[in-house]
Structure formats: C-alpha cells, structure tokens
C-alpha positions as a printed Julia matrix, in Angstrom:
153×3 Matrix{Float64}:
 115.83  114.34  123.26
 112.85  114.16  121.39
 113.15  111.1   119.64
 114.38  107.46  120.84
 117.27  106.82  118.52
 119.16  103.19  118.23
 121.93  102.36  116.16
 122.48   98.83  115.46
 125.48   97.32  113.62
 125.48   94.07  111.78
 128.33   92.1   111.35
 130.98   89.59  112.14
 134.71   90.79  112.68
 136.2    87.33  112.16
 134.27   87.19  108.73
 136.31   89.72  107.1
 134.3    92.21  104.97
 131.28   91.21  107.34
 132.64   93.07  110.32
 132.96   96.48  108.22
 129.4    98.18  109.99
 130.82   97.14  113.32
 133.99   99.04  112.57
 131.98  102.0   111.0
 129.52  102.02  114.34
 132.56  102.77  116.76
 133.62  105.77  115.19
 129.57  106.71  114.53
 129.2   106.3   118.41
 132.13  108.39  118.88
 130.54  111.05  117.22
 127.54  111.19  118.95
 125.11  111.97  121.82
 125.24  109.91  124.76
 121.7   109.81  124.65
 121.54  107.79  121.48
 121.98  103.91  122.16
 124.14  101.73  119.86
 124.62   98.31  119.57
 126.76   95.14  118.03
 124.7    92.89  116.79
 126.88   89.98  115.9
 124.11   87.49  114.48
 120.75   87.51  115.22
 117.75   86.18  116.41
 114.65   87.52  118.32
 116.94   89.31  120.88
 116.67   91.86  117.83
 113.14   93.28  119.56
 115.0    93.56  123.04
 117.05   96.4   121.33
 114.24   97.91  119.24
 111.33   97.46  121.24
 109.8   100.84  122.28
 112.29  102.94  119.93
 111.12  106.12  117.9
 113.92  105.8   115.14
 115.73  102.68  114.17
 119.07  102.96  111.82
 120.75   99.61  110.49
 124.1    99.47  109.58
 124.96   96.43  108.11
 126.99   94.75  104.86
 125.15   93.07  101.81
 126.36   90.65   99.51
 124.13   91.29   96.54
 126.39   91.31   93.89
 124.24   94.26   92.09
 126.88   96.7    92.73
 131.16   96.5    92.81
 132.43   95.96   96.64
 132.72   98.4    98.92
 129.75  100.36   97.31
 127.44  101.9   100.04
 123.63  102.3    99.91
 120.3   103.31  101.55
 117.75  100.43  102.0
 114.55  100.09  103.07
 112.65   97.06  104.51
 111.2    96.31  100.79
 114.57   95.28   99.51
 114.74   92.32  102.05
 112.5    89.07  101.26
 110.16   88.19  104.21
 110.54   84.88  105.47
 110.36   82.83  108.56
 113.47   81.24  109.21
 114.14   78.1   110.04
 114.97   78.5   113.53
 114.9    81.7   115.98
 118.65   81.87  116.44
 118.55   82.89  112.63
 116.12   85.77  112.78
 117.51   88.35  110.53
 115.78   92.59  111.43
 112.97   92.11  108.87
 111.63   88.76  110.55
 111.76   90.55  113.99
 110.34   93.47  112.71
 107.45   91.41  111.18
 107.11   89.0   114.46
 106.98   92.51  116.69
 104.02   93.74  114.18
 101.97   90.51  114.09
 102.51   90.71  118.58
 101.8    94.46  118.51
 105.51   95.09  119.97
 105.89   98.92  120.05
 108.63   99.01  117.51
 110.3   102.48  115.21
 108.06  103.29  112.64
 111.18  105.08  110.89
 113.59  102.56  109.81
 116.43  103.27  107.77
 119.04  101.1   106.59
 122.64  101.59  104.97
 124.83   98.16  103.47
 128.12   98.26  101.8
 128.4    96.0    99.39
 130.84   92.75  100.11
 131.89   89.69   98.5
 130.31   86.74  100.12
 132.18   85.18  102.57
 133.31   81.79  103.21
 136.57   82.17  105.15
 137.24   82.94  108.61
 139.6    86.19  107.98
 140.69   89.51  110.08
 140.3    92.69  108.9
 138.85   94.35  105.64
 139.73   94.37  102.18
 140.8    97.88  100.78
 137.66   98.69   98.85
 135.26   97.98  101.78
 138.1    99.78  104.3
 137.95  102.84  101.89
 133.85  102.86  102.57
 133.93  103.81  106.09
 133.98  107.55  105.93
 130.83  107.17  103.6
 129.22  105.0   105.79
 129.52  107.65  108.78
 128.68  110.59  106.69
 125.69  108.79  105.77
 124.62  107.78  109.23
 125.58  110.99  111.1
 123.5   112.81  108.6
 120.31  110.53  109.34
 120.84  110.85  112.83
 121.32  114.56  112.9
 117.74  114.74  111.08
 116.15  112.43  113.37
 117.64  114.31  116.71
C-alpha cells in the first residue's frame, strides 16, 4: 500500500450519542484492508500523536454537538472548523491541539486530514446505546468513510 492510512474513532459508548463513531468504526474496519490501522479513541490527550505520528492519511470519525444542524446529521470537516486552543491540561488534548503541538515539534504527522461528525445533542447523562436519529446515521457515516478511504488507497 501506497499510502499510510489510520482511522481513528472518537467517542464514548457510555455517553450515549457520543459512542455513535465508535459503533460506525467497527463495521468501517470490517470493511477494510488489513493494512489500514484503526483505532478507539475514547478521550484524548497527547497519546493522539502515538497513533498519527508518521501517517500519510489521517480520517476522524467523531460526533459534534454544534447545534447548527438537526441530530443525527452527518458532515465533512476540516481542521478550520475547530478553535485552536491549549487546553488546560494534557489529558484534555482534543486532535487539533495534537496536531498543532506535533507541527510546532516537527512530528511527522498526515498532511491529508479529513474529518466526518454526526451531529448529537450534548450530553450530560451516563446512557447506553443511541438514539434513533443518530442510529439511523451509521450507514452514511460508512459510505462516507469507505469512499475517502478507497480514494486515499
């Protein structure tokens, strides 16, 4: 394979809606190469750049809770969307901090970076499972993700 491809997932299963990309990123994986490398990432933090560093091709699945668009809407982001800003600690590094950090340290990092959300509700409960709208986004979220992939291989 030409190009290093990872896939990382965003998310947080007990968190209801939040835990939608790590859903989507099982049955992504099943559909793929063995020679592309996926991953759960269940919070953050600088351990980001572990996964990244040295990567051709970088896709993000993840949820947002933007309240631009009704739930369970799916989109394509790019790194301009997210507000830069150091957090407050480096347990709560979020992929555009790392991605920042790794340019300012000259960490060999994908300069192709694409990134697709579904929109959720914020959430403040500890809950199992997805609600019907963001359930009903899966098979978009593949699609969408299979097709960058198949590009980039």
């Amino acid at each position: 394979m030409k190009n290093k491809i990872i896939v990382l997932g965003f998310g947080n299963d007990i968190l209801g809606d939040d835990g939608v990309a790590l859903e989507a990123l099982d049955i992504i994986k099943s559909k793929c190469s063995s020679e592309i490398e996926f991953q759960s990432i269940f919070g953050g933090g600088l351990e980001i750049l572990d996964y990244i560093e040295g990567k051709d091709k970088l896709l993000v699945i993840d949820s947002v809770a933007s309240q631009n668009d009704p739930k369970g809407t799916v989109v394509e982001l790019s790194l301009d969307h997210y507000k830069f800003n150091y957090a407050d600690s480096p347990h709560y590094v979020g992929i555009p901090d790392a991605i920042r950090i790794a340019k300012e340290l000259n960490i060999p990092i994908p300069d192709d970076i694409k990134i697709i959300a579904t929109e959720i509700a914020p959430q403040f409960e500890i809950k199992k499972g997805l609600s019907k709208e963001v359930e009903a986004s899966i098979p978009e979220i593949c699609s969408k993700a299979l097709s960058i992939i198949e590009h980039w291989s």
